[in-house]
C-alpha positions in Angstrom: -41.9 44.3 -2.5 -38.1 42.8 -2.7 -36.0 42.7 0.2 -34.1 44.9 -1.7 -36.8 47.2 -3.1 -36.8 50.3 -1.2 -35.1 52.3 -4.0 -37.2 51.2 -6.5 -41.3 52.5 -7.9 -42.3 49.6 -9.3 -42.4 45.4 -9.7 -40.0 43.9 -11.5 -41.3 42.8 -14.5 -42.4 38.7 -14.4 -39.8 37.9 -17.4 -36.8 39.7 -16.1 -37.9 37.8 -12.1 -37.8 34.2 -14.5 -34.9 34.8 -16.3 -32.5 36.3 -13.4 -33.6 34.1 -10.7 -31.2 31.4 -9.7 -34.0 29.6 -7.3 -34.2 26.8 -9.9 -30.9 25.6 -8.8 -29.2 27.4 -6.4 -31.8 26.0 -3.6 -29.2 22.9 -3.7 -27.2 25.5 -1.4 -30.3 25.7 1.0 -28.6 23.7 3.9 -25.1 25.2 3.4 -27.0 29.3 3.4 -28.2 28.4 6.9 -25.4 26.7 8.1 -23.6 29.6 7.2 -26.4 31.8 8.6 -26.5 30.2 11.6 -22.5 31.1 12.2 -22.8 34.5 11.4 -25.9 35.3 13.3 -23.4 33.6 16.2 -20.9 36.1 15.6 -23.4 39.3 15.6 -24.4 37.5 19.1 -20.6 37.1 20.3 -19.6 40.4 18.9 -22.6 42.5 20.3 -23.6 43.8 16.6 -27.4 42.7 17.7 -28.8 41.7 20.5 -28.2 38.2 22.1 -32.3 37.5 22.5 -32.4 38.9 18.6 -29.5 36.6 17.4 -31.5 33.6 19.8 -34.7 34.2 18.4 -33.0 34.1 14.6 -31.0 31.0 15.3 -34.4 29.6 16.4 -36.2 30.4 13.4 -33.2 29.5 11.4 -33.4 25.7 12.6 -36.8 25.6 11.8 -37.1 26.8 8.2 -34.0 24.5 7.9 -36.1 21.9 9.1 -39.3 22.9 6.2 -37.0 23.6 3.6 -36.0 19.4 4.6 -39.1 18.1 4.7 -40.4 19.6 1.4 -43.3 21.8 3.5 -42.3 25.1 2.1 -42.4 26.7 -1.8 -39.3 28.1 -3.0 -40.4 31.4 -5.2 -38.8 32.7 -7.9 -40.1 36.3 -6.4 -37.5 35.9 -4.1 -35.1 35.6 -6.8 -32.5 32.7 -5.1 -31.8 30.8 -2.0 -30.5 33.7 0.2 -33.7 35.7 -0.2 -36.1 32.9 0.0 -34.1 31.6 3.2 -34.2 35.3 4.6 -38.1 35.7 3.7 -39.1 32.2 5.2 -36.6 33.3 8.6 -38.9 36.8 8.6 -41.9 34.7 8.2 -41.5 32.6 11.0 -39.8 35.1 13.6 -40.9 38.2 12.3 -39.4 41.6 11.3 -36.0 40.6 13.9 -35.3 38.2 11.2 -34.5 41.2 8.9 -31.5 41.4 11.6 -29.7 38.6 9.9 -28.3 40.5 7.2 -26.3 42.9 9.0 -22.7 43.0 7.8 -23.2 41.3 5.1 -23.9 40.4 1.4 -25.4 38.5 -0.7 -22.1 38.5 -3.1 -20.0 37.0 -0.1 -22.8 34.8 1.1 -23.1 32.8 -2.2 -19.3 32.4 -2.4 -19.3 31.1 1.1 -22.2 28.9 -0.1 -20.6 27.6 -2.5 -17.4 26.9 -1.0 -19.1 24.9 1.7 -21.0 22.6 -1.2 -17.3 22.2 -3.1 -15.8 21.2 0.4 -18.2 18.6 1.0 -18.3 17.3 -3.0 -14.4 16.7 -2.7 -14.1 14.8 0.4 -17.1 12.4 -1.3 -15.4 12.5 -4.7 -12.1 11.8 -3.2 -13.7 8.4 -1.1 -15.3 6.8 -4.2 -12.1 7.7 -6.2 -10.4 5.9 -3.6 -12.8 3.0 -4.5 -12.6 2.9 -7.8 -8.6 2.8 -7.1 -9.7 -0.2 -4.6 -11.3 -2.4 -7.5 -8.4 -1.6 -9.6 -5.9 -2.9 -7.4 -8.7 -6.2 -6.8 -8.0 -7.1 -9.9 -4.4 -6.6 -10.2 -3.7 -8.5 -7.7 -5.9 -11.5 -9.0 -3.9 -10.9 -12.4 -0.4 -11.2 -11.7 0.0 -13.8 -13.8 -2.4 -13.2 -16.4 0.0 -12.2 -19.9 -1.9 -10.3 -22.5 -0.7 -8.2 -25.6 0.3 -4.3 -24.5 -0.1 -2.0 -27.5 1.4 1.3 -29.0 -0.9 2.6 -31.8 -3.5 0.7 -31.0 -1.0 -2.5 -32.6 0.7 -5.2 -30.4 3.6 -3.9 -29.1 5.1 -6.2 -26.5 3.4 -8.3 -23.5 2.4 -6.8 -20.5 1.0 -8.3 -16.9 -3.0 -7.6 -16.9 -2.3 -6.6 -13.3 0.4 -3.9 -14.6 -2.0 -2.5 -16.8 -4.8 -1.8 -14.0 -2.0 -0.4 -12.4 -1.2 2.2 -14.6 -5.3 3.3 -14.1 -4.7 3.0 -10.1 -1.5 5.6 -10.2 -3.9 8.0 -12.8 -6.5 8.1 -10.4 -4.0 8.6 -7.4 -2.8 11.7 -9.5 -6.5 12.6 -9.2 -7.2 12.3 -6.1 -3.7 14.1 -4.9 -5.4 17.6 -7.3 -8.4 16.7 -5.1 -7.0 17.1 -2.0 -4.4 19.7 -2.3 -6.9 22.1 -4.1 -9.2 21.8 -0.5 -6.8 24.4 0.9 -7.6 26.8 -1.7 -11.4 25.6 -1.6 -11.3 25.9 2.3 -11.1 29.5 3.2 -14.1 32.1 4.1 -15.1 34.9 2.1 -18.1 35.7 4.4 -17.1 38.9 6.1 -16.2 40.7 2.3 -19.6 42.2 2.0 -20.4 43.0 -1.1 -16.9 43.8 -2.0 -15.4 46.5 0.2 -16.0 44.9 4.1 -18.6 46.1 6.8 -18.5 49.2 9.2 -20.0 46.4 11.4 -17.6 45.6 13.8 -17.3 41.8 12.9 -15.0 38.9 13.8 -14.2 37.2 10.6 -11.6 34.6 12.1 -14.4 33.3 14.2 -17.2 32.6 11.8 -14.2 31.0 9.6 -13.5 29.1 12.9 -16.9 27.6 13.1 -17.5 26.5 9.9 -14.1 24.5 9.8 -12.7 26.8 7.5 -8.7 27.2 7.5 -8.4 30.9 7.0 -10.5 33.3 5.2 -9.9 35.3 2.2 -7.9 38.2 3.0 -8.9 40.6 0.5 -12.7 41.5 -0.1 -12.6 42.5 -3.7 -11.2 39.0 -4.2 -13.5 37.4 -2.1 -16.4 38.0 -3.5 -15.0 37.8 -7.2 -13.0 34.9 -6.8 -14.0 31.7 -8.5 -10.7 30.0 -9.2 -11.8 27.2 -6.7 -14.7 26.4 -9.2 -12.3 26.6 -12.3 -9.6 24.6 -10.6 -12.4 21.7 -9.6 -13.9 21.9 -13.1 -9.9 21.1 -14.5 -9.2 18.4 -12.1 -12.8 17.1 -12.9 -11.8 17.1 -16.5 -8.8 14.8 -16.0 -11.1 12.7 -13.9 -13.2 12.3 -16.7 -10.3 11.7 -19.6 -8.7 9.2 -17.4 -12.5 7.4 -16.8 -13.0 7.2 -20.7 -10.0 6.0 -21.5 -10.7 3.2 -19.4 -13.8 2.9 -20.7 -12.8 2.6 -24.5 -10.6 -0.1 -23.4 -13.0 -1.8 -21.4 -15.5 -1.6 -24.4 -12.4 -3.0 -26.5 -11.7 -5.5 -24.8 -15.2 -6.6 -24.0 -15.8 -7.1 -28.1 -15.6 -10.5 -30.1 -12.5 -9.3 -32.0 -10.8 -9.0 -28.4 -12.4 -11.0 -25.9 -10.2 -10.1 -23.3 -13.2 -9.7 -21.0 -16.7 -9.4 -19.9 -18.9 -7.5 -17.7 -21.1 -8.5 -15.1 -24.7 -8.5 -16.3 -25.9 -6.0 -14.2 -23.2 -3.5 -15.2 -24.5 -3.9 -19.5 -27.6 -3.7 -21.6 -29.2 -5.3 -24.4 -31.1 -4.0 -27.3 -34.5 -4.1 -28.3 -34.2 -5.8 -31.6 -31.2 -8.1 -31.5 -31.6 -10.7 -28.5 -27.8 -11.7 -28.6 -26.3 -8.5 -27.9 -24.8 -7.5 -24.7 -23.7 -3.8 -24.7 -21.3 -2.0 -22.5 -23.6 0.8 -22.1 -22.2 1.9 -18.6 -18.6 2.7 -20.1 -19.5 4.1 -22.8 -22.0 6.4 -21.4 -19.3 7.7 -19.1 -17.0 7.6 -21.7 -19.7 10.3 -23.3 -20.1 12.2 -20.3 -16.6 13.5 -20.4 -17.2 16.1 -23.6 -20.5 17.5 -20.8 -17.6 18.2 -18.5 -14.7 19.7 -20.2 -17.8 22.0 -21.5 -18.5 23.4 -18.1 -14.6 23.8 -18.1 -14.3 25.5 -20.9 -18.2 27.6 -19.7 -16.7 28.9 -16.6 -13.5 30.0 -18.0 -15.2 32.0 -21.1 -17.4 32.9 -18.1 -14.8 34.8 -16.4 -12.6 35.7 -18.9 -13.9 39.5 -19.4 -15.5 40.7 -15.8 -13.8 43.1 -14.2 -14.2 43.2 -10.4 -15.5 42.7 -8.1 -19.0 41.0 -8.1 -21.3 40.9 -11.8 -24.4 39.1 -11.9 -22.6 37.1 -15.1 -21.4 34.9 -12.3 -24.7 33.7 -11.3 -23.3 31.0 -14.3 -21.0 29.4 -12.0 -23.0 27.0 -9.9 -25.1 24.4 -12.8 -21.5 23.5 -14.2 -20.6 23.0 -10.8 -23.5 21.1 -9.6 -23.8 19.1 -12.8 -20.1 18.0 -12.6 -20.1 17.0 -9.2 -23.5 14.9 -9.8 -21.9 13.6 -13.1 -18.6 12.0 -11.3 -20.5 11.3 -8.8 -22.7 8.8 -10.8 -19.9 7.7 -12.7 -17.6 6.6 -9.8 -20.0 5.2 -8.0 -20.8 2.8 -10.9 -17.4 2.5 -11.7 -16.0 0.6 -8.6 -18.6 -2.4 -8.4 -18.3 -2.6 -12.6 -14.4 -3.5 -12.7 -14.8 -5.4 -9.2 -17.3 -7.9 -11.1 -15.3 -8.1 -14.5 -14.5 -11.1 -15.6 -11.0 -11.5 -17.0 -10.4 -13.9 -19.6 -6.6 -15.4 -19.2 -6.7 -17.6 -21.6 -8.2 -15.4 -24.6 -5.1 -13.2 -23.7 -2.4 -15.5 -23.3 -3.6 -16.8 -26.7 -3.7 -13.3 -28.5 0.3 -12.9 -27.1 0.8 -16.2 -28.7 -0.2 -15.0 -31.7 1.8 -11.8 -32.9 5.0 -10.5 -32.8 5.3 -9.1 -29.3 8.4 -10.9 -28.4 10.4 -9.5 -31.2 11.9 -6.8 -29.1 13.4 -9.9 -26.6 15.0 -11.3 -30.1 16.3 -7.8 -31.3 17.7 -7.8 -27.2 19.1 -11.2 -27.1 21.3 -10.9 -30.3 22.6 -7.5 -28.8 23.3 -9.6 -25.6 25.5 -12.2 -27.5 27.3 -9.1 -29.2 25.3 -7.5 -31.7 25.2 -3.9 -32.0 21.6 -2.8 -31.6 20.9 -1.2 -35.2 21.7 -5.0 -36.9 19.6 -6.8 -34.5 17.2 -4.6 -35.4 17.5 -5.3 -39.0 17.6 -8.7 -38.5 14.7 -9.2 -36.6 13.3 -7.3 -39.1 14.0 -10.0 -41.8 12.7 -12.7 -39.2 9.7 -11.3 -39.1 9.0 -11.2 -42.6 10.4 -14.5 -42.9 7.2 -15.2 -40.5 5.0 -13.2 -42.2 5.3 -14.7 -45.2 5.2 -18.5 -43.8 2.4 -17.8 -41.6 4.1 -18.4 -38.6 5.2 -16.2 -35.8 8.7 -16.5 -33.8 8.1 -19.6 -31.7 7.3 -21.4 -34.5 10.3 -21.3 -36.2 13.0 -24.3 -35.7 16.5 -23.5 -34.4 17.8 -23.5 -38.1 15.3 -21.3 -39.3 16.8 -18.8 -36.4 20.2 -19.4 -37.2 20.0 -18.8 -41.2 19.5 -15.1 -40.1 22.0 -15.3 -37.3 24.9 -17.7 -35.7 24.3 -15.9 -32.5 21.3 -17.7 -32.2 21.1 -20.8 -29.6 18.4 -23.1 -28.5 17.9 -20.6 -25.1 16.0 -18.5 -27.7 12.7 -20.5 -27.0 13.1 -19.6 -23.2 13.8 -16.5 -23.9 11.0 -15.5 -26.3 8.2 -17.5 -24.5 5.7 -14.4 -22.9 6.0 -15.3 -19.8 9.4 -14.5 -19.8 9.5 -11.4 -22.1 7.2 -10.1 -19.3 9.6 -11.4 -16.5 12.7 -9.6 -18.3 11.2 -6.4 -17.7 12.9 -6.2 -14.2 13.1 -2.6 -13.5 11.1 0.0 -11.0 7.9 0.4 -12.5 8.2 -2.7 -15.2 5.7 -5.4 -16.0 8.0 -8.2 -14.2 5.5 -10.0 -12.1 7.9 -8.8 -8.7 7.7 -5.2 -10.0 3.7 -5.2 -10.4 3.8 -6.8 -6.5 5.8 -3.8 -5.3 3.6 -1.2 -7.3 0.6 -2.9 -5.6 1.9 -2.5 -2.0 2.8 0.6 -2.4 -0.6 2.1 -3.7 -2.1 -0.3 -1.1 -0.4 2.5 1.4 -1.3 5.7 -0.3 -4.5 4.5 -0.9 -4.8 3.9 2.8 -3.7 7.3 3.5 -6.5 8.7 1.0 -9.3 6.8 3.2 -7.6 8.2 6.6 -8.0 11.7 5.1 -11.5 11.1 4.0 -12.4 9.8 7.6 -10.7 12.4 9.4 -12.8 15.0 7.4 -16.0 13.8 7.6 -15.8 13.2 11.3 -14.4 16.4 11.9 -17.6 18.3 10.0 -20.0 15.8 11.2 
């Protein structure tokens, strides 16, 4: 007979127990169900719902089937449907009919939010520390490459030269974006539901502030319909996940870009590619663009949870049993992706010299020229036009600016002086760009110290937590 049963005449029928039971997955919430379990039956104690020698006894028995369910000595059954009930029939098991006790006051339907809010807690403060790595290994290599020139692009053409280190740095402030959804959506992540019942509150006399209180919880949710219906926590990770993963890929297809013959800009560490089975010579960035595939598996638990909800009414339906594989899945999946993430771009090898040729070798500086003729008086729109006509001069006598002589410059202006060379050689079109947040070599420096801070902020928090629910 189910736990739940007593209304009923007969079994449930073997296909409907396999196709509604949540065992297969859910019992990834085993530890949080008893922690919570083991703070609630703490309350009943403190609050004289059952007796103290009932509530010791349970706690006891709690420990132990936490202790099984550990060590693998115990069968999870789809009979009993999902973790709660298999939990709650283990506890009766070992302590007998007191451990029917347990229950009182409330639900499964605020039990499996409270479940699941303890996982999420716990999955942010981890995701948050290897983000923060992956932000470390960024800022590794732009601070090796501060001096390293290579082509920047706009539609995937050259566009003007940039600092390697400035473009790592513009991954490093992405992922800091990241992290900041991270930790301000742990508020909202970090209240209690338990207490809600199944969605109208307990005539039990319970003291919801102090079960919050022991789980570390900030607060709990105030009303019980939303409670146990809520799953904006879930959405809101499953969104921030999302960017995660767009800002990971796009990485990626640059990595996998760059890491080509028609780039060579760089190359990854052995242990971080593959080869293939038939052509001995190939080395393949397998790594990036596997995560770079990954991301469609996460906006699609996204876009799952939100068609999910979009048409329940309240309070609890047993449609939201969906909410926990995309949840589990997408933690797992950034999981494995950051931690890969951080060692691959630590190891990368960055080839200067393959970059500082490509910049040698377009057009990148024509911007400087169009600049320098509106610094010697010019208005913009004819420097513009006359750059325009150098270029295709170069184009068309397969050279590119800093091959020209000074009297090839000055056929198309006067204006033109022998500083032009100075000024169009890359490391100084990367130099010129002296503003906050520009590719100038003393910009990039202060961009680095000051994600060196807030990264250093991001590890406090992460320490701070994990001691304080250790």
């Amino acid at each position: 007979m189910k736990l739940w049963g007593g209304r009923f005449t007969k079994p449930t029928n073997e296909l409907v127990d396999e196709y509604t039971a949540s065992i297969y997955f859910d019992k990834k919430l085993a530890k949080y169900d008893i922690r919570g379990s083991l703070a609630h039956v703490e309350m009943l104690k403190v609050c004289g719902i059952i007796p103290a020698h009932d509530a010791d006894e349970i706690t006891a028995g709690l420990n132990k089937v936490a202790t099984k369910i550990e060590n693998g000595k115990v069968e999870l059954s789809t009979e009993n449907e999902d973790i709660h009930m298999n939990v709650e029939k283990l506890l009766i098991e070992e302590v007998g009919p007191v451990g029917g006790k347990l229950h009182t006051g409330r639900s499964r339907n605020d039990q499996v939010a409270l479940d699941m809010r303890l996982y999420l807690r716990e999955a942010l403060i981890d995701l948050v520390e290897l983000l923060t790595k992956v932000q470390q290994s960024l800022l590794a290599q732009a601070k090796g490459n501060l001096e390293t020139v290579m082509p920047g692009y706009t539609h995937l053409q050259r566009a003007q030269p940039v600092l390697f280190g400035h473009h790592m740095m513009a991954y490093v402030y992405m992922f800091e974006r990241d992290v900041e959804r991270l930790i301000d959506s742990f508020k909202r992540v970090n209240k209690s539901p338990l207490g809600a019942g199944a969605l109208a509150g307990t005539t039990f006399p319970i003291d919801r502030q102090y079960v919050a209180s022991k789980l570390g919880f900030e607060g709990i949710c105030e009303n019980s319909l939303d409670a146990v219906s809520d799953r904006d926590f879930v959405v809101e990770f499953l969104a921030n996940a999302s960017l995660i993963s767009m800002h990971l890929s796009r990485l990626c297809e640059e990595i996998v870009q760059w890491s080509s013959s028609e780039f060579n800009f760089v190359e990854l560490d052995d242990a971080f590619t593959t080869g293939s089975s038939m052509m001995p010579q190939k080395k393949n960035p397998d790594v990036a663009e596997l995560v770079r595939g990954k991301t469609g598996r996460v906006y699609g638990h996204l876009m799952g949870m939100l068609t999910t909800l979009k048409g329940l009414p309240l309070a609890y339906n047993k449609d939201m049993q969906e909410d926990k594989e995309g949840m589990f899945d997408t933690v797992e999946t950034l999981r494995g992706a950051l931690s890969l993430f951080a060692p691959m771009i630590e190891t990368m090898q960055v080839k200067k010299e393959s970059m500082y040729e490509a910049v040698r070798k377009d057009f990148s500086n024509a911007t400087d020229l169009a600049d320098y003729l509106v610094g010697k008086g010019m208005p913009f729109r004819e420097s513009h036009a006359v750059v325009g006509q150098v270029v295709l001069h170069c184009i068309n006598h397969n050279k590119y600016l800093l091959d020209l002589s000074l009297e090839e410059f000055q056929s198309f202006s006067a204006l033109i002086e022998t500083d032009i060379f100075s000024t169009l050689h890359p490391e100084q079109v990367v130099n010129a760009r002296d503003v906050s947040g520009g590719t100038a070599k003393n910009r990039v420096v202060e961009q680095i110290e000051h994600m060196d801070g807030q990264v250093e902020k991001k590890m406090d928090w992460v320490n701070q937590l994990i001691e304080r629910f250790q």
